[in-house]
Structure formats: C-alpha cells, structure tokens
Gaussian input, Z-matrix of N, CA and C with variables (Angstrom, degrees):
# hf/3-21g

backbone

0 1
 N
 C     1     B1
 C     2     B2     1     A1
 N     3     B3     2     A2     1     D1
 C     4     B4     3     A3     2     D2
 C     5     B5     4     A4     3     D3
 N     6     B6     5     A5     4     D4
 C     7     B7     6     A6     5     D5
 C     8     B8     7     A7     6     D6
 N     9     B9     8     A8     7     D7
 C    10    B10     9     A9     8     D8
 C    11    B11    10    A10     9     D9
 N    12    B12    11    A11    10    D10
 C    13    B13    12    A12    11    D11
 C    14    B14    13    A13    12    D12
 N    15    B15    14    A14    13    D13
 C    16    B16    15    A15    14    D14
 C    17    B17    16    A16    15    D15
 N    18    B18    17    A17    16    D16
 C    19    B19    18    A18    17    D17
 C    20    B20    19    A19    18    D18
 N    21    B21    20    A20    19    D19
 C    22    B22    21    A21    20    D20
 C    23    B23    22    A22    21    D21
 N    24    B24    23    A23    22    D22
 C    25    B25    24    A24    23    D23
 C    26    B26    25    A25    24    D24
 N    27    B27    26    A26    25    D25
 C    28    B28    27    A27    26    D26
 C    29    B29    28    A28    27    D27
 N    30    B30    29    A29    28    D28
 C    31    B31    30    A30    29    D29
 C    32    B32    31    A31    30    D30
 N    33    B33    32    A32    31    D31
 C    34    B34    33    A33    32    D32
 C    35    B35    34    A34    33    D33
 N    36    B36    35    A35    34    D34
 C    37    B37    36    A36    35    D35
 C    38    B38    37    A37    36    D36
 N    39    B39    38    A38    37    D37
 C    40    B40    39    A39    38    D38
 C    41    B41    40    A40    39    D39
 N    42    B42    41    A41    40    D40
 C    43    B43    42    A42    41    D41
 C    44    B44    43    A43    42    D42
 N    45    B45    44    A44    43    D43
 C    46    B46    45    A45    44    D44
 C    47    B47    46    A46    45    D45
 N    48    B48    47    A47    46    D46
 C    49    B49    48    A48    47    D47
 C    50    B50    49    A49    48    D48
 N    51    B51    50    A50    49    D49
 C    52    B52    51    A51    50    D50
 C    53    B53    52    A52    51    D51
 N    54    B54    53    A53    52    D52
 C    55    B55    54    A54    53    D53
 C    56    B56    55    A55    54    D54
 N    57    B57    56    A56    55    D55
 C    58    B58    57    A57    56    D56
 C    59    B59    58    A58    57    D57
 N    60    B60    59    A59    58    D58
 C    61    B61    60    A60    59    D59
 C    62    B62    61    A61    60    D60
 N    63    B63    62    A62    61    D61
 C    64    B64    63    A63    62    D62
 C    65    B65    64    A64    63    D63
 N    66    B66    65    A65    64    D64
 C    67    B67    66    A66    65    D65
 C    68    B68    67    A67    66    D66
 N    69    B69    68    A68    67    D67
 C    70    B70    69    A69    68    D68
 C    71    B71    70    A70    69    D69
 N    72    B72    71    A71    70    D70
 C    73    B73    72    A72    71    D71
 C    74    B74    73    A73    72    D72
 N    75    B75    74    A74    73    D73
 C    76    B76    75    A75    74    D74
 C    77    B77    76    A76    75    D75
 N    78    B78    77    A77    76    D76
 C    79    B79    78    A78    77    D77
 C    80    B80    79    A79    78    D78
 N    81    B81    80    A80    79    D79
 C    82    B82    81    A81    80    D80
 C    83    B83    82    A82    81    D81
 N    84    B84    83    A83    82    D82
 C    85    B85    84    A84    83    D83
 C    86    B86    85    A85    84    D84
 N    87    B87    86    A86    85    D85
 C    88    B88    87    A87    86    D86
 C    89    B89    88    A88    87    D87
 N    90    B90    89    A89    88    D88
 C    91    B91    90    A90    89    D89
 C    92    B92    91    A91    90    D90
 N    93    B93    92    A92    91    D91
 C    94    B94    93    A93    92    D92
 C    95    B95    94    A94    93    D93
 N    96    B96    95    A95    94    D94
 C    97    B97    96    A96    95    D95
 C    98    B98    97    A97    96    D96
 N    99    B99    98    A98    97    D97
 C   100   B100    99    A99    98    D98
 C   101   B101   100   A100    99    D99
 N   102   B102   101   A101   100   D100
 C   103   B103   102   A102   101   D101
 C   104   B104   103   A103   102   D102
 N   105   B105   104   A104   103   D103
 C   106   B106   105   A105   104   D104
 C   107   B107   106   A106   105   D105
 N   108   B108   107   A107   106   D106
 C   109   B109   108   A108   107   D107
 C   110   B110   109   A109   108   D108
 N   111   B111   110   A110   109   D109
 C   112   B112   111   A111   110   D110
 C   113   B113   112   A112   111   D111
 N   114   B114   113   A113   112   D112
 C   115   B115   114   A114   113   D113
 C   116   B116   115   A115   114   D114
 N   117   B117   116   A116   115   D115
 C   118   B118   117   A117   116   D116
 C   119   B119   118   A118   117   D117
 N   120   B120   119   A119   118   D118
 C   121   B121   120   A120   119   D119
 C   122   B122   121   A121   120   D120
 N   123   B123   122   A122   121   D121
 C   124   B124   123   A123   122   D122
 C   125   B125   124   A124   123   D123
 N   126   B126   125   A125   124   D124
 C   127   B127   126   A126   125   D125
 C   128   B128   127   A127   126   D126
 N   129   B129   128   A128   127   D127
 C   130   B130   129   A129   128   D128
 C   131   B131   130   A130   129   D129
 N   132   B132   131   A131   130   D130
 C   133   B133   132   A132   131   D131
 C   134   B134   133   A133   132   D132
 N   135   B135   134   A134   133   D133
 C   136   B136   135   A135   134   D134
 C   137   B137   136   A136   135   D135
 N   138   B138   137   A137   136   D136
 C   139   B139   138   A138   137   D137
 C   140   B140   139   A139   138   D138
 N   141   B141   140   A140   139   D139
 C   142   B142   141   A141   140   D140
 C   143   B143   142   A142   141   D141
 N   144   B144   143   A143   142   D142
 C   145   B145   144   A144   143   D143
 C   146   B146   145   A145   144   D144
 N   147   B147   146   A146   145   D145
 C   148   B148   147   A147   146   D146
 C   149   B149   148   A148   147   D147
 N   150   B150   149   A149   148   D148
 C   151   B151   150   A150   149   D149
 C   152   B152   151   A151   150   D150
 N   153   B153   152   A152   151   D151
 C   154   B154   153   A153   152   D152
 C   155   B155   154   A154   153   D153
 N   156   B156   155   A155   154   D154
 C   157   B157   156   A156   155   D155
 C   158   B158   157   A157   156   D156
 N   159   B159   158   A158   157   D157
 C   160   B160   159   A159   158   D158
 C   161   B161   160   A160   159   D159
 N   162   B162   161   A161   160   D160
 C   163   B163   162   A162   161   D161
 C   164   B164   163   A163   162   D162
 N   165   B165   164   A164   163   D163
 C   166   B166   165   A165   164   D164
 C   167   B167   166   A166   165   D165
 N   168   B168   167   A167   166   D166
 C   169   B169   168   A168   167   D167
 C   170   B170   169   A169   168   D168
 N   171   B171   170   A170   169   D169
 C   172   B172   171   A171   170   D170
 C   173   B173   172   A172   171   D171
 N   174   B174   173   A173   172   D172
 C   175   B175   174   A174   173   D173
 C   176   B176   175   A175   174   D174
 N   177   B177   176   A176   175   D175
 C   178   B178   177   A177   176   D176
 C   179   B179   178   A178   177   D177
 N   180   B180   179   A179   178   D178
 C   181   B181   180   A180   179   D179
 C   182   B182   181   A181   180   D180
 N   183   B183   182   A182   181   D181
 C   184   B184   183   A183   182   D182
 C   185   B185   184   A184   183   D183
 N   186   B186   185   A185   184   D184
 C   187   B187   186   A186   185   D185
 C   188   B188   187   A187   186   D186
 N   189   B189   188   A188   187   D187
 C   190   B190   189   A189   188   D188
 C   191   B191   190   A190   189   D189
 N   192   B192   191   A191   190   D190
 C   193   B193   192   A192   191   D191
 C   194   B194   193   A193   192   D192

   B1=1.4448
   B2=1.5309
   B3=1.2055
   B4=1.2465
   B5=1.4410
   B6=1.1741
   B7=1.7810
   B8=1.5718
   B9=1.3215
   B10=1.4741
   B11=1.5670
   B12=1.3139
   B13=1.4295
   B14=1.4763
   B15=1.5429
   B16=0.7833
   B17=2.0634
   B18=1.4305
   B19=1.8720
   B20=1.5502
   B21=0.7364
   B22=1.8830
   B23=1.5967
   B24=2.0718
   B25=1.5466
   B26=1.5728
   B27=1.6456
   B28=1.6765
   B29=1.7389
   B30=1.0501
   B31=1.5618
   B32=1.4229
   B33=1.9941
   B34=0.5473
   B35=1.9144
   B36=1.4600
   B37=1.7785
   B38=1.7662
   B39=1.1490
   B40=1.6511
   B41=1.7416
   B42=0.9488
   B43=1.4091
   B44=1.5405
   B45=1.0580
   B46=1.3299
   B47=1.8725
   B48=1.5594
   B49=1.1486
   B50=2.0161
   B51=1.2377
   B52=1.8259
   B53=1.3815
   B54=1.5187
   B55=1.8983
   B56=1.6734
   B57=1.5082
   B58=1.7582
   B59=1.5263
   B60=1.4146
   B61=1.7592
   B62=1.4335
   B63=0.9322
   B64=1.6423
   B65=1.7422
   B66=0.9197
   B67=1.4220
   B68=1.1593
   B69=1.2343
   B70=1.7476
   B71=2.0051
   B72=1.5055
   B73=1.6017
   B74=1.6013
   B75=1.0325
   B76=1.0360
   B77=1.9050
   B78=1.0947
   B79=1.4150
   B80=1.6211
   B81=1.0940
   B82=1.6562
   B83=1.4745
   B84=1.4527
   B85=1.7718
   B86=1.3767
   B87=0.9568
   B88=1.5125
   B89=1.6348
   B90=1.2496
   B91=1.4767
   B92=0.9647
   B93=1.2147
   B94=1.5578
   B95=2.1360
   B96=1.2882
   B97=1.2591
   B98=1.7327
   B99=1.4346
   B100=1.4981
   B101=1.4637
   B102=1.2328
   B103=1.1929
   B104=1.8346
   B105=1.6405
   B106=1.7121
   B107=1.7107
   B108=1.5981
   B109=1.3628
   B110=1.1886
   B111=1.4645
   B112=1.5559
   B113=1.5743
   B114=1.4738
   B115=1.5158
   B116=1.8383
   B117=1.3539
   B118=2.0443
   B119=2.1801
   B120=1.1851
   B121=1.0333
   B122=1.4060
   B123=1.8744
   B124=1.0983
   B125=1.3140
   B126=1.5773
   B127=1.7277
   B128=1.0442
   B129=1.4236
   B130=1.9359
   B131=1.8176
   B132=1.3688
   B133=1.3570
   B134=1.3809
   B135=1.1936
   B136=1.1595
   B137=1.5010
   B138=1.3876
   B139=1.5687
   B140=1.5977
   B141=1.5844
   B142=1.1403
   B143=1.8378
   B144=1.3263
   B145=1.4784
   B146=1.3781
   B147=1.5397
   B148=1.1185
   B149=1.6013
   B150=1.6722
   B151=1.4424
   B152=1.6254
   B153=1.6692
   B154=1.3171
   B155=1.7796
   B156=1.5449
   B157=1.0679
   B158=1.8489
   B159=1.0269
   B160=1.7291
   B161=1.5265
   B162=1.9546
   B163=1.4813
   B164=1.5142
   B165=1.7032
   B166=1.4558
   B167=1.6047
   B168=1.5224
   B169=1.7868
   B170=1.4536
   B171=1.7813
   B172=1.9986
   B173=1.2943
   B174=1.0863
   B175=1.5330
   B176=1.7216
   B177=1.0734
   B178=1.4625
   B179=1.5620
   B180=1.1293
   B181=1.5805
   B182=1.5282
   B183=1.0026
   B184=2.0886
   B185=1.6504
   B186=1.3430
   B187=1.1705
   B188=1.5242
   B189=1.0908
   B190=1.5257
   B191=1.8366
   B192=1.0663
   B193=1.6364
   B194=1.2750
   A1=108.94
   A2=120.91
   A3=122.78
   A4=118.57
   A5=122.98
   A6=133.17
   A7=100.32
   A8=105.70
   A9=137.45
   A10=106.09
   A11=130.24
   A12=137.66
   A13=111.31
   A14=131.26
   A15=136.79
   A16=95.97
   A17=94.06
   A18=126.57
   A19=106.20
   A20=95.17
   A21=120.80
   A22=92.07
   A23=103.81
   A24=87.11
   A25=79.27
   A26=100.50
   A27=130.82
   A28=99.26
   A29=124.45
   A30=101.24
   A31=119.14
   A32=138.82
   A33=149.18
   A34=115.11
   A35=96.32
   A36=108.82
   A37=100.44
   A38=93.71
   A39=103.15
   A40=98.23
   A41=133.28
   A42=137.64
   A43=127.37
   A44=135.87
   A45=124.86
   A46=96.88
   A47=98.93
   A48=104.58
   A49=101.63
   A50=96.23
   A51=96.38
   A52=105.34
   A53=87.28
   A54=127.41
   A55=110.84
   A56=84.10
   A57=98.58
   A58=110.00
   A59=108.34
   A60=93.48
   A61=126.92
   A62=111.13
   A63=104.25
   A64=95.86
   A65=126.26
   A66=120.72
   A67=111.47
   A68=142.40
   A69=160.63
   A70=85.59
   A71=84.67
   A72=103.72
   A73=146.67
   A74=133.47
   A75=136.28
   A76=124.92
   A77=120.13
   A78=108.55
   A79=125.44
   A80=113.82
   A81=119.61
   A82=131.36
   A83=77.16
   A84=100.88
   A85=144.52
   A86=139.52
   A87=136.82
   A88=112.79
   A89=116.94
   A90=120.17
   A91=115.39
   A92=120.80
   A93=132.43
   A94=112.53
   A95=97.99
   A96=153.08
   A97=104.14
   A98=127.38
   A99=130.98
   A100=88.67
   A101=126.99
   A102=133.33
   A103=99.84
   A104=99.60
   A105=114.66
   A106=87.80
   A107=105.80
   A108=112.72
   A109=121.47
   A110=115.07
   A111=111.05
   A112=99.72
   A113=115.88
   A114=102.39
   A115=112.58
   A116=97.78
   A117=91.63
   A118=84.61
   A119=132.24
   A120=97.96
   A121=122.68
   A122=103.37
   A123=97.68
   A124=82.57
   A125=104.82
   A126=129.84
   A127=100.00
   A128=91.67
   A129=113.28
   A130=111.81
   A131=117.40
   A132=133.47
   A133=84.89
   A134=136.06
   A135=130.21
   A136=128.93
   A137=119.69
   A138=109.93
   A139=102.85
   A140=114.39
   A141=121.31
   A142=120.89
   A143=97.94
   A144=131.12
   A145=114.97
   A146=122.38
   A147=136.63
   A148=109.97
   A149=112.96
   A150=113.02
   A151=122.83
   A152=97.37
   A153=114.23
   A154=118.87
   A155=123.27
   A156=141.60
   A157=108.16
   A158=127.77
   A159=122.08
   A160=86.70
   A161=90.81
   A162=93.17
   A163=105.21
   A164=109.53
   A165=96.84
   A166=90.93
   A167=92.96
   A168=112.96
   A169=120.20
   A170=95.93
   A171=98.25
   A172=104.36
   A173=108.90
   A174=120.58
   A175=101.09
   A176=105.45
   A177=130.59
   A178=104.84
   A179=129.08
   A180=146.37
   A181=107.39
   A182=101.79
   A183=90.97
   A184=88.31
   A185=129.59
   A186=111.26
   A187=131.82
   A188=109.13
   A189=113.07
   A190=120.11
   A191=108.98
   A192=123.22
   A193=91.55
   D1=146.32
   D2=-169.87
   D3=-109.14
   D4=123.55
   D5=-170.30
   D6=-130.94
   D7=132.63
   D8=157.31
   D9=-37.40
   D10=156.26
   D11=-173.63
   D12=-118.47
   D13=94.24
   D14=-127.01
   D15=-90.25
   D16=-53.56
   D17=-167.81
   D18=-159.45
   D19=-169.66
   D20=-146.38
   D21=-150.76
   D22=130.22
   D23=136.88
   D24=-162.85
   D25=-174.55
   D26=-164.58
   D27=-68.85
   D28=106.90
   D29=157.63
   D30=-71.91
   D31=-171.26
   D32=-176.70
   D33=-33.80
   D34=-44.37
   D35=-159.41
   D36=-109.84
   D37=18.82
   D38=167.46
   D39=73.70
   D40=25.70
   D41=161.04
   D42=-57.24
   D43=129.62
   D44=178.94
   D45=-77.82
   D46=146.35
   D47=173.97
   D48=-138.11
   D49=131.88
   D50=166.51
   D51=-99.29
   D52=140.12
   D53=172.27
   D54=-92.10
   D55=105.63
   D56=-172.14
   D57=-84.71
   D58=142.19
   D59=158.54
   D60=-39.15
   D61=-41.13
   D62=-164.38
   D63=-63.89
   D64=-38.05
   D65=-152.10
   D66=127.35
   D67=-23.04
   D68=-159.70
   D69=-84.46
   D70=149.80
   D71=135.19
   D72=-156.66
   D73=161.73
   D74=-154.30
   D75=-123.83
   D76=74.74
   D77=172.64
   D78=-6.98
   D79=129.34
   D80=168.88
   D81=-145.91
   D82=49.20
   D83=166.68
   D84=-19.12
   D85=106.74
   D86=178.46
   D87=-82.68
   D88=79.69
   D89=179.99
   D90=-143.11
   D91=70.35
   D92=161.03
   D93=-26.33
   D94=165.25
   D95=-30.96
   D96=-49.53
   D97=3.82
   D98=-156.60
   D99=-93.51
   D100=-77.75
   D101=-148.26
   D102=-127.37
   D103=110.48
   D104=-168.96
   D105=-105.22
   D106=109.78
   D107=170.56
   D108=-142.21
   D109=44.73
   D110=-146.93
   D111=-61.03
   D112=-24.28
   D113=-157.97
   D114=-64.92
   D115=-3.98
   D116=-165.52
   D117=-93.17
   D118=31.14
   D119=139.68
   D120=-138.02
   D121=62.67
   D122=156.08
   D123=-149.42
   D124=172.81
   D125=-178.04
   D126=-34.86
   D127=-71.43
   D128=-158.67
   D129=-55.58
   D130=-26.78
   D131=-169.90
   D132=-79.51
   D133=-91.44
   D134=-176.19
   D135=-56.96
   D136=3.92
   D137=164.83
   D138=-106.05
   D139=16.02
   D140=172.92
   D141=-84.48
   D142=-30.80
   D143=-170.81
   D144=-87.11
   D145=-11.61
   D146=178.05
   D147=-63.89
   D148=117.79
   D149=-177.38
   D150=97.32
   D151=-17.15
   D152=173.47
   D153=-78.72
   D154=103.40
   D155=145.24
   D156=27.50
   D157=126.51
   D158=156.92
   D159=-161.73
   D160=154.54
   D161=-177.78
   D162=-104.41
   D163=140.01
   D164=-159.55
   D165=-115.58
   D166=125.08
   D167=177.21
   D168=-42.10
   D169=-37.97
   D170=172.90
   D171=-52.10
   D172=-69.26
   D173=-152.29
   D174=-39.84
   D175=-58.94
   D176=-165.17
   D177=-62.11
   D178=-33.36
   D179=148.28
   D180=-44.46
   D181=-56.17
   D182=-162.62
   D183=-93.42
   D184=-30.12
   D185=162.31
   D186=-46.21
   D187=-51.84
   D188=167.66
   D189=-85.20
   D190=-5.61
   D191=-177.39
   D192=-66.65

C-alpha cells in the first residue's frame, strides 16, 4: 500500500529512516550497489522526498492479514 513520506529521522545505527503517513516506517538506505539513494544523506535530498509515495509493508500486512 502506498503512503506519502511524511519526515525522516536517525535510527539507533545512524540509518536514515522515512516517516510515513500511516504511522509506519521504512528504512531508506544509501548502500549501493543494492540500494542507490544518495539523496537521503543530505537535508536537501531528503526534504526533497517529502510527500513522495513508498509502499509500506505494514500496511500491506494487516491489509492482507
């Protein structure tokens, strides 16, 4: 299911994490060659992403649960 990206913050290991509408969140890692995200480690990259679409696995879990 797909939710808007509300905020950003650090988890425990300094990870970027996105703040979904629903309440959910979702890692958005910059770790190449898997996952090419350079923009979430900077401000501007990530206040760029704000409002932008991700599909969030909760949702999609109790949806089909």
């Amino acid at each position: 299911m797909q939710q808007a990206i509300v905020g950003f913050h650090l988890d425990e290991e300094e990870h970027w994490v996105a703040n979904l509408a629903c309440g959910h969140s979702q890692h958005v890692r910059h770790d190449p060659p898997w996952q090419n995200r350079p923009w979430v480690l900077t401000e501007q990259g990530r206040n760029g992403k704000l409002g932008v679409m991700l599909e969030c696995k909760k949702c999609e879990e109790i949806k089909s649960g």
